[in-house]
C-alpha positions in Angstrom: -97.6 73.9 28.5 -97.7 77.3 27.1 -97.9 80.6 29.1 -100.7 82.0 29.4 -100.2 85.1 27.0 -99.2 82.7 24.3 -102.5 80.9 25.0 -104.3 84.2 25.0 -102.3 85.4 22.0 -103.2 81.9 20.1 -106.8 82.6 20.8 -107.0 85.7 19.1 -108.4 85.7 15.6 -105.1 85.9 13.3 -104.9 89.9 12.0 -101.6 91.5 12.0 -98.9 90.0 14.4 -96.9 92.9 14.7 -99.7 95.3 15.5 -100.9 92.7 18.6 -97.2 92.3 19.7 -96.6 95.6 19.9 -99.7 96.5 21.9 -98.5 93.7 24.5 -95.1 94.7 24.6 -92.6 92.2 25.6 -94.4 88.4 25.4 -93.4 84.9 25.5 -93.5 83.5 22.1 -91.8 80.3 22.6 -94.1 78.1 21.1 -95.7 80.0 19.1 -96.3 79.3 15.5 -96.4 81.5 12.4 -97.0 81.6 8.6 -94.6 83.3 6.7 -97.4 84.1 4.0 -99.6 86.7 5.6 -97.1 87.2 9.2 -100.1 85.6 11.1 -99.9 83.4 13.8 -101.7 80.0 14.0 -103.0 77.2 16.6 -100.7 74.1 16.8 -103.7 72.5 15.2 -104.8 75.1 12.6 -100.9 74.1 11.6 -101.3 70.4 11.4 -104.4 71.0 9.9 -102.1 72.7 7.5 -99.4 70.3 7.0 -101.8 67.3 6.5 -102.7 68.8 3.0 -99.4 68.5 1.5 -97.8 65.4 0.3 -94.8 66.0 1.7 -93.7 67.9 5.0 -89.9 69.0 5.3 -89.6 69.8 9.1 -85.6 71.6 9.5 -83.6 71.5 12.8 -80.4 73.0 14.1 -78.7 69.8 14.8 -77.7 70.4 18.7 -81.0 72.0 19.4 -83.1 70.2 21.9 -86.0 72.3 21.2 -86.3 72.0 17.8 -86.3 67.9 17.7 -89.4 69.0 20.6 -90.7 70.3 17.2 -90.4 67.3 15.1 -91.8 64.7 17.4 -94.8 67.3 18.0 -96.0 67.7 13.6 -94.6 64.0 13.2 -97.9 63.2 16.2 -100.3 66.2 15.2 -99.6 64.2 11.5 -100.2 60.8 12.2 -103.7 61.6 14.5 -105.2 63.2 10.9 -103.3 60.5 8.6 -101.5 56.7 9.7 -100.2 56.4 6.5 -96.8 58.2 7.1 -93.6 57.7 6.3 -90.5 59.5 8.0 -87.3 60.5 5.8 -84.0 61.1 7.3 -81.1 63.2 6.5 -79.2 61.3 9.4 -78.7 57.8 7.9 -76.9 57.1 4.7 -78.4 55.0 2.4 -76.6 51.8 3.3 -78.0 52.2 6.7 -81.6 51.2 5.5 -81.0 47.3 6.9 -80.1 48.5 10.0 -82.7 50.8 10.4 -85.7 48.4 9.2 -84.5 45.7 11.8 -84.7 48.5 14.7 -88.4 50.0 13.5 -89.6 46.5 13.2 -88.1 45.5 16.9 -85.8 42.9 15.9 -82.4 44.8 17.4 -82.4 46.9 20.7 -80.9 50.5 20.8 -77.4 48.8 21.3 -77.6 46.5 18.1 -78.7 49.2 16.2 -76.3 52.0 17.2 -73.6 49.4 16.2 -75.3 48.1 12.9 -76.1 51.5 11.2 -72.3 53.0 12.9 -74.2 55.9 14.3 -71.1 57.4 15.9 -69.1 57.8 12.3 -72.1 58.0 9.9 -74.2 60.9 12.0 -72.6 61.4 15.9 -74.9 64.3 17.4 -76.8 62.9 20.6 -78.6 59.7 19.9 -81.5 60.5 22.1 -82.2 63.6 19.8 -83.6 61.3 17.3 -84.4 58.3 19.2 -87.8 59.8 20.3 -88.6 59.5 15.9 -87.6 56.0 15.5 -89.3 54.9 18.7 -92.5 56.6 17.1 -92.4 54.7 14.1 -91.4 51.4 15.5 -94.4 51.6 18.2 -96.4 52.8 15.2 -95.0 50.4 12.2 -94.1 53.5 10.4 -91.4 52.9 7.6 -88.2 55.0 8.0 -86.0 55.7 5.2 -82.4 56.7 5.2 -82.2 59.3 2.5 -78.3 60.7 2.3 -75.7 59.6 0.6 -72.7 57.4 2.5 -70.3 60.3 3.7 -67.3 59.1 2.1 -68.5 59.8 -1.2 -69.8 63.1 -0.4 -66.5 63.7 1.3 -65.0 62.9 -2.2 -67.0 65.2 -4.5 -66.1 68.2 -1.8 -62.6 67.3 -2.0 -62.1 66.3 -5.8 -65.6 67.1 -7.7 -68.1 64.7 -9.2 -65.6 63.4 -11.7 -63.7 62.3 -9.4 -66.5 59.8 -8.3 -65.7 56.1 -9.7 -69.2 53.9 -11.6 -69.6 52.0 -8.7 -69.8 55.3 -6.5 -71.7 56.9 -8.6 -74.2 54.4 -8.6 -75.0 54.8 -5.2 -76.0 58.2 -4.7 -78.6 60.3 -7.6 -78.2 59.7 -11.1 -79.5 63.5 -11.7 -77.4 65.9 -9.9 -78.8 70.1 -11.0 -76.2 72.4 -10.3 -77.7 75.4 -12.7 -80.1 76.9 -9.6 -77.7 79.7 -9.3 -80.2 81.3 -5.9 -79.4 78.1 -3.8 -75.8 78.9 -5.3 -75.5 82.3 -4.0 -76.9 81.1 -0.6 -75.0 77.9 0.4 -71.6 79.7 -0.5 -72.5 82.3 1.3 -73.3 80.3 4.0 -69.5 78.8 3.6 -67.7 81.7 3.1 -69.3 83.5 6.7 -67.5 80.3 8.3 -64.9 79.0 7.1 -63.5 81.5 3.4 -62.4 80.3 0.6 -61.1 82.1 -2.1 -60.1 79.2 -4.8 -63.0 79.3 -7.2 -62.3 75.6 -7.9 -62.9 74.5 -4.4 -65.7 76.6 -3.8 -67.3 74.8 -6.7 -66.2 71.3 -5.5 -68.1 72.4 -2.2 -71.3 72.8 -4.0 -71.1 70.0 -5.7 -70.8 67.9 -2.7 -73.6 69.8 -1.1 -76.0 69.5 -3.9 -75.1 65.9 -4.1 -76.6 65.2 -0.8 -79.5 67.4 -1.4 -80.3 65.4 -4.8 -79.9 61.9 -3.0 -82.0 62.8 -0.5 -84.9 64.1 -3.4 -83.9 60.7 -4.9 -84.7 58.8 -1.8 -88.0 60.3 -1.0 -89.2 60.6 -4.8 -88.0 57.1 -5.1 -90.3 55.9 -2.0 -93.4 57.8 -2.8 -93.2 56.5 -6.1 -93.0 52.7 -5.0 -95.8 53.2 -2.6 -97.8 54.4 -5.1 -100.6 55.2 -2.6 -101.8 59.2 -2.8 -102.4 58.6 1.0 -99.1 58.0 2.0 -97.9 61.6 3.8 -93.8 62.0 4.1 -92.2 64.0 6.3 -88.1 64.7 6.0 -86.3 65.7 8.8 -83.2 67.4 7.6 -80.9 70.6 8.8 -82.2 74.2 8.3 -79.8 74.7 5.2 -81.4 71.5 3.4 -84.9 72.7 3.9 -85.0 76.9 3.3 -86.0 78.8 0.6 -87.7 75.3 -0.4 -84.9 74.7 -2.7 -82.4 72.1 -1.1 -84.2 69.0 -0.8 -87.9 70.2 -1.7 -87.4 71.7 -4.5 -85.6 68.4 -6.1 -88.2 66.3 -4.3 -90.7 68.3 -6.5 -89.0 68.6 -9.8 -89.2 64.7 -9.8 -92.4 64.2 -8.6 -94.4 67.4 -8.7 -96.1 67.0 -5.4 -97.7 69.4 -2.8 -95.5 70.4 -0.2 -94.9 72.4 2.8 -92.2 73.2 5.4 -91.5 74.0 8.8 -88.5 76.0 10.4 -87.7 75.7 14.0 -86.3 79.7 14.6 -84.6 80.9 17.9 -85.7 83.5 19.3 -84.4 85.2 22.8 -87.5 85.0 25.3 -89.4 87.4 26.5 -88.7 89.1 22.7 -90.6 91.0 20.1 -90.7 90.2 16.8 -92.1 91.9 13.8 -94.6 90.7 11.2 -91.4 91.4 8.5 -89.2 89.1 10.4 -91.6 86.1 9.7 -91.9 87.3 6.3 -88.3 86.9 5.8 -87.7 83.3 7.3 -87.4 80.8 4.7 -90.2 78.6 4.9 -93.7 78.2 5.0 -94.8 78.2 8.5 -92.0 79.1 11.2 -91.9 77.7 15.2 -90.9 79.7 17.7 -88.1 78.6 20.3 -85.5 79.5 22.8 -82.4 80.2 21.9 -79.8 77.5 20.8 -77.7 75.9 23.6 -74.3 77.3 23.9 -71.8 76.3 20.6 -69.6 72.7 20.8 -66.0 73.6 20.5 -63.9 71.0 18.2 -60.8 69.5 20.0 -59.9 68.4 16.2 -56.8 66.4 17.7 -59.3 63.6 19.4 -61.9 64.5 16.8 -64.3 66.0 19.3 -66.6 68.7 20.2 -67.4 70.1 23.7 -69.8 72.5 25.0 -69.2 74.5 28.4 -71.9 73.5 30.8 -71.5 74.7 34.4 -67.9 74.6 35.4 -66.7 71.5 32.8 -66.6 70.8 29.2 -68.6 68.4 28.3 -68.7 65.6 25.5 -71.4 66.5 22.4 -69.7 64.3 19.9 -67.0 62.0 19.4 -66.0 61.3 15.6 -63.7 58.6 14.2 -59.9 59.4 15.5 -57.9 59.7 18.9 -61.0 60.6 20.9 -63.0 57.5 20.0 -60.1 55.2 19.9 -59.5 56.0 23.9 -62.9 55.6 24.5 -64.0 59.2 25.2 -68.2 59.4 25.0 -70.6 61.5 24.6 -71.5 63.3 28.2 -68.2 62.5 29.6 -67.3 65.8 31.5 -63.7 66.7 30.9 -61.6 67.0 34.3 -57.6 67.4 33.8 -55.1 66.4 30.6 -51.8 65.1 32.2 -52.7 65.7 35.4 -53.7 69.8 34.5 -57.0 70.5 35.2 -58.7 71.7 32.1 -59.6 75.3 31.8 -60.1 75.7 28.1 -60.1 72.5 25.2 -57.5 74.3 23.3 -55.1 73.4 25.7 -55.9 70.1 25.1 -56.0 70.4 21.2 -52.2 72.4 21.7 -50.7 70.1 24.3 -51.7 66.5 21.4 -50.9 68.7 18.2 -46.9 68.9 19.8 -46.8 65.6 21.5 -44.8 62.8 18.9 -46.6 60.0 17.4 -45.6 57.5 20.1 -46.1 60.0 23.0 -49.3 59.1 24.9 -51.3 61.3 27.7 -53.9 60.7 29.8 -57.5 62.3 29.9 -59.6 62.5 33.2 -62.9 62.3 32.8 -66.3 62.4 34.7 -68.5 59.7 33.8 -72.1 59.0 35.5 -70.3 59.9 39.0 -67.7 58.6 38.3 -63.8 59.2 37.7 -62.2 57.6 34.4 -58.6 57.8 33.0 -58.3 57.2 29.2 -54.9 57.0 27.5 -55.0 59.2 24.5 -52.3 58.4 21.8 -51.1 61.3 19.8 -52.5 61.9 16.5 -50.6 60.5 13.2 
């Protein structure tokens, strides 16, 4: 439930957001919803209203944020009470994963089958029960799901070696029509890159975009390709994809539109700290059309690259946010085990962990305590090759 002041807020006729804010001082905007348009804030319903008027809705998340997959459940109900003929897109699942997924939505395979049929933990690996709440939704609802990316190894490919590189049978499973010539998206996803991780070879920096813009044109692809075989103009379809898919509308809508020309609208989960104050220019500057207000993000997964693994502090003990293909998984580290000691050392920091593995030989094996549902657990963890 909201606070009161955001109710009160909420009920006000929409003027000027920062004018209100600042007559209030410091308020709890968690919650609260705005359009980046006029800076004005908006009902949760006054939004769906909103939303149910485009053709497609492209809702973005910060993968590890609980809050903002709160977000997506909430339009992906507001939607379906004004319109049950939906459809859900997915940046999560690789094409091949369609099978996999239509046996889960339509109940045939329980949450075990399906983990294990669509390889969850390689093809995706954030928290499960992030998304779960979606598929349950459409499954209880009959809703079609679509896996819209393209299977990782081939984006991994085009990053590493470009789109020539890609082979006819590759190539035919990802977008025929790949635009690399929208020099704004460009500008921004290299950016984006270079504030992590810089690179200064002009060769790899372009292989980088074209792997990026390959997933964001087999995505379009996917959903252009769906609406299109529906044929209905009452089918609604929302994409749930990461912020940097989704902003500026370029990404994903923008390609979705070029093929198809349909209305369109999206949503960005933003963190705010809480109480905060925010100005009407803030909203102005966020990248989509209508922006939700939440808490800040959870604090950052580390990577322990040797096992293929990230943690995140919580408490006193590092726990277990993903496991990817590697040492990690082949022990049989999971997800919420809480790290304990690493040859007999009890573990203060991961890198100790990722330093002690990166000198051990190839034969040379150690052994990883771990927490697990109350209980102690001893993996063996073989060096990596």
């Amino acid at each position: 439930m909201l606070p009161l002041i955001v109710a009160a807020l909420l009920a006000t006729p929409p003027d000027d957001l920062l004018s209100r804010l600042q007559a209030m001082g410091e308020v709890e905007i968690r919650g609260v919803v705005a359009s980046t348009a006029d800076g004005t804030t908006l009902t949760h319903k006054k939004l769906y209203d909103a939303l149910a008027k485009a053709r497609v809705v492209y809702v973005g998340e910060t993968h590890n944020h609980p809050e903002h997959h709160e977000v997506q459940l909430h339009v992906l109900e507001g939607l379906y009470k004004r319109n049950h003929e939906i459809a859900i897109g997915m940046e999560m699942f690789p094409r091949p994963c369609q099978k996999a997924i239509d046996r889960y939505v339509k109940g045939e395979t329980d949450v075990a089958t399906f983990l294990r049929e669509s390889n969850y933990a390689t093809v995706w690996g954030y928290d499960f029960e992030f998304y779960r709440p979606l598929l349950d939704f459409a499954r209880e609802h009959h809703l079609d799901v679509v896996a819209l990316n393209a299977p990782q190894e081939i984006a991994r490919k085009v990053s590493k070696s470009g789109l020539g590189a890609l082979t006819k049978a590759e190539r035919k499973q990802v977008a025929a029509e790949v635009d690399l010539t929208d020099e704004a998206h460009r500008e921004r996803v290299l950016a984006e890159l270079q504030s992590a991780h810089p690179i200064r070879d002009e060769k790899q920096l372009q292989r980088y975009y074209e792997g990026m813009v390959l997933w964001d044109e087999t995505m379009a692809e996917s959903v252009a390709r769906y609406m299109d075989e529906r044929g209905s103009d009452e089918v609604q379809f929302i994409v749930y994809a990461g912020r940097g898919h989704v902003e500026d509308r370029t990404g994903i809508p923008g390609r979705v539109h070029r093929r198809n020309d349909l209305p369109f609208l999206t949503v960005l989960p933003t963190e705010v700290e809480e109480p905060s104050k925010i100005e009407a220019k803030e909203i102005a500057e966020e990248r989509g059309d209508y922006v939700w207000f939440t808490g800040p993000a959870p604090a950052p997964s580390l990577p322990i690259s040797a096992l293929n693994a990230e943690v995140r502090l919580e408490g006193e003990r590092f726990v277990v946010t993903r496991v990817g293909r590697g040492a990690g998984r082949a022990a049989g580290l999971k997800l919420g085990d809480k790290l304990l000691r690493f040859d007999g050392q009890v573990i203060f920091d991961p890198i100790q962990v990722d330093k002690s593995l990166h000198k051990k030989s190839v034969y040379e094996t150690s052994t990883l305590e771990v927490e697990r549902k109350g209980k102690r657990v001893k993996l063996t963890i073989h060096a990596p090759i």
